[in-house]
N, C-alpha and C positions, 0 to 999 in steps of 0.2 A: 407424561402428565397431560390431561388436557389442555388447549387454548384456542383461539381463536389464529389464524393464516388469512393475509390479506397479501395479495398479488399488485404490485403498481409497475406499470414498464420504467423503467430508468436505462436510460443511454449513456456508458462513464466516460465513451467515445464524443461526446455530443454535448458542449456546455449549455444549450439550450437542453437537450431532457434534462441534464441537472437543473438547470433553475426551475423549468415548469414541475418537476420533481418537487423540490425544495419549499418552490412557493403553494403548493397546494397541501403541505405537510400543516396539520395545526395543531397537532399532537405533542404532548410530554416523551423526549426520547432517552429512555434509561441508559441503553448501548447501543452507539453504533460503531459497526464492523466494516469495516473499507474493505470487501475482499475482491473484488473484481479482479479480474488478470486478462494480459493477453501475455504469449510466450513465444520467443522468437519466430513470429510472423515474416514473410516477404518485405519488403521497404515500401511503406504503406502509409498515409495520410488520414488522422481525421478530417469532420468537413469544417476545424476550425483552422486546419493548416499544420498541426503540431503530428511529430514522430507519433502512432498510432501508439507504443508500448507506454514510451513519456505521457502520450496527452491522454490514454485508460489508466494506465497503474499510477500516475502521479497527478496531472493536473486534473483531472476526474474527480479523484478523491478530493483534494484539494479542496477543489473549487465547493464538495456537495458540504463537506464537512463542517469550514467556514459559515455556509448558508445554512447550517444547521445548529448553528455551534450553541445557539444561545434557545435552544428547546433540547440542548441536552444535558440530563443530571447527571448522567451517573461515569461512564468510559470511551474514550473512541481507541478503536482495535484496527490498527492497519497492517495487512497483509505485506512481508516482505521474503524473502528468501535469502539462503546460503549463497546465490550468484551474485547478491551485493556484494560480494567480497570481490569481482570482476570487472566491476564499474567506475567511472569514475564520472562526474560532472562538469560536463566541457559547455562552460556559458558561453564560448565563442560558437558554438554550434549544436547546440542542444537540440535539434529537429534533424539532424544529419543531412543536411543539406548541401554540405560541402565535400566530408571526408566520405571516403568509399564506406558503404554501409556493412555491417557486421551486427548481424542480428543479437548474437548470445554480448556483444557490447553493451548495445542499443540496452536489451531487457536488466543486464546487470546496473548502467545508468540508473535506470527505472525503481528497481528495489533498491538501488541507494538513495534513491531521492525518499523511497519510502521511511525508510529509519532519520533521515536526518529532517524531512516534517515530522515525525514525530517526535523529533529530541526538540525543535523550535517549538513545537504545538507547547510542548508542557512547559518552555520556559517560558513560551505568552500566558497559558492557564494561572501558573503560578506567579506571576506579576499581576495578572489581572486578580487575584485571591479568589481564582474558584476552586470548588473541590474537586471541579473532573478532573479523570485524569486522562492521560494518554500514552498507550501501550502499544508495544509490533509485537507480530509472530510471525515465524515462519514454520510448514507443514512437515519440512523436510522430501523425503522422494514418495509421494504418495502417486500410487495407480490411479488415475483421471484420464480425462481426455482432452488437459491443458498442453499434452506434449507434441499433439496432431494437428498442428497449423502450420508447420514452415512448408509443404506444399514439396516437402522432398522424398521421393521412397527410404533413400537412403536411412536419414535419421527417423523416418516414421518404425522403420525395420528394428530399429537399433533401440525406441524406445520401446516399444513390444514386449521384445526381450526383457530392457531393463523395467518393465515393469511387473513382468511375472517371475524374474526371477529375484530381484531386489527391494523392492520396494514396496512400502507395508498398503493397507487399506485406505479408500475414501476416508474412513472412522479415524484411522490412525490419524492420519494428516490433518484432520480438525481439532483434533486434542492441544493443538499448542495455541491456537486460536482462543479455545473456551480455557483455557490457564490464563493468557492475558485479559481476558475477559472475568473473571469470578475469583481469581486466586488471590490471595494477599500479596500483594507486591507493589513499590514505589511507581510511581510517572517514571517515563520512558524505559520502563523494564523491553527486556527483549527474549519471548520465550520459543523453543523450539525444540523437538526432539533428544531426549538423553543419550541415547545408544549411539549404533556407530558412526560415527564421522557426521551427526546431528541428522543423519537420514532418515531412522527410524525408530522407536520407544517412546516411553514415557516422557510428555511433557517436563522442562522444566527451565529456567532462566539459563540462555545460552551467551558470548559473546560476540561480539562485532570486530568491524575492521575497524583499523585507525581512520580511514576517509569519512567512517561511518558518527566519528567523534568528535567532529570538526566542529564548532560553534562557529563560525565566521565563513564556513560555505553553507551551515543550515540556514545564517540570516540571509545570507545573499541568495540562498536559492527560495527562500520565500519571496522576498522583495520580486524576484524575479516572476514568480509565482504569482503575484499577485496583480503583476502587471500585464502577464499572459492571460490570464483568465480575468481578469479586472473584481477580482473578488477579495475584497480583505479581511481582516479578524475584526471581528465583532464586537469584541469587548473591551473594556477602555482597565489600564490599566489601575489599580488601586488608587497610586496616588495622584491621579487623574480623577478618579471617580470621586 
């Protein structure tokens, strides 16, 4: 279909491009897509101090979402992945500063922090009585070139392979994205490949890990959240309002 493509630089590494991002934004946002990623990188720093995969896949979002929250009608779609199920959220050390680092940890962290903002986002929407909603997806094993950053032959070799021999299309891998995005489904759906082992097929609502169903590390990991980025939710709850 036709439309209109407008290019803005945004940095999900950089809570300053997010704000200068955010505050230059004056427009109506029907959906926004939190999809940015980084995928098990070297042990690496943004320049606000946070784990590079936590402070792009999670407080990135986070922070842009928030600052957007109240110019958006319609859904917000945040990117997670089947590695959430390898994660777990250590607030004694959430930047890895302490324990020896382990990348496919680090990034599994990261997509769990994504699913459990989006199960707090929508029980803030839904106190607050708006209609957005808020939805995850993940692409499952899609051919990209998010698997070529750990800076190792090794696994650069290994994902090669798996991706000419396993793993479906660019195309494919957006499909579960645009289901959480247009499809009928409740707040904090979680959509992601049908076929095998959630790698590849048709979109449709997948499950989660128990970690991922926690109400009481999603508040905590907001509050936390909020206090790292200094950014809060926007909207005052109904019976506040």
């Amino acid at each position: 279909m036709p439309g209109e493509t407008e290019v803005r630089e945004l940095d999900l590494a950089s809570l300053q491009s997010v704000r200068e991002f955010a505050s230059a934004w004056k427009g109506e946002i029907e959906l926004l897509i939190n999809n940015a990623g980084v995928m098990v990188p070297p042990l690496t720093y943004t320049p606000d101090g946070f784990e590079l995969q936590f402070g792009t896949n999670h407080l990135g979002h986070f922070a842009l979402t928030n600052l957007l929250l109240e110019r958006v009608s319609g859904r917000v779609v945040t990117g997670s992945s089947t590695g959430h199920r390898m994660g777990t959220i250590d607030f004694d050390d959430l930047n890895w500063e302490r324990k020896r680092y382990i990348a496919w940890r680090a990034y599994g962290q990261s997509k769990l922090a994504n699913l459990l903002f989006t199960s707090e986002l929508q029980r803030r929407l839904s106190a607050a009585g708006s209609a957005v909603l808020a939805t995850a997806a993940h692409p499952g094993y899609a051919a990209t070139n998010l698997q070529f950053h750990s800076q190792r032959r090794s696994l650069d070799l290994l994902s090669h392979i798996g991706n000419r021999l396993l793993a479906q299309d660019e195309r494919g891998g957006a499909l579960p994205t645009l289901y959480a995005a247009v499809a009928d489904v409740p707040g904090n759906s979680f959509a992601g490949p049908g076929g095998f082992l959630e790698q590849r097929g048709a979109p449709k609502l997948v499950g989660r890990s128990q970690a991922a169903k926690d109400p009481e590390v999603a508040r905590r990991l907001w509050e936390v959240s909020e206090q790292l980025t200094g950014v809060s939710f926007p909207l005052r709850t109904a019976a506040a309002a």
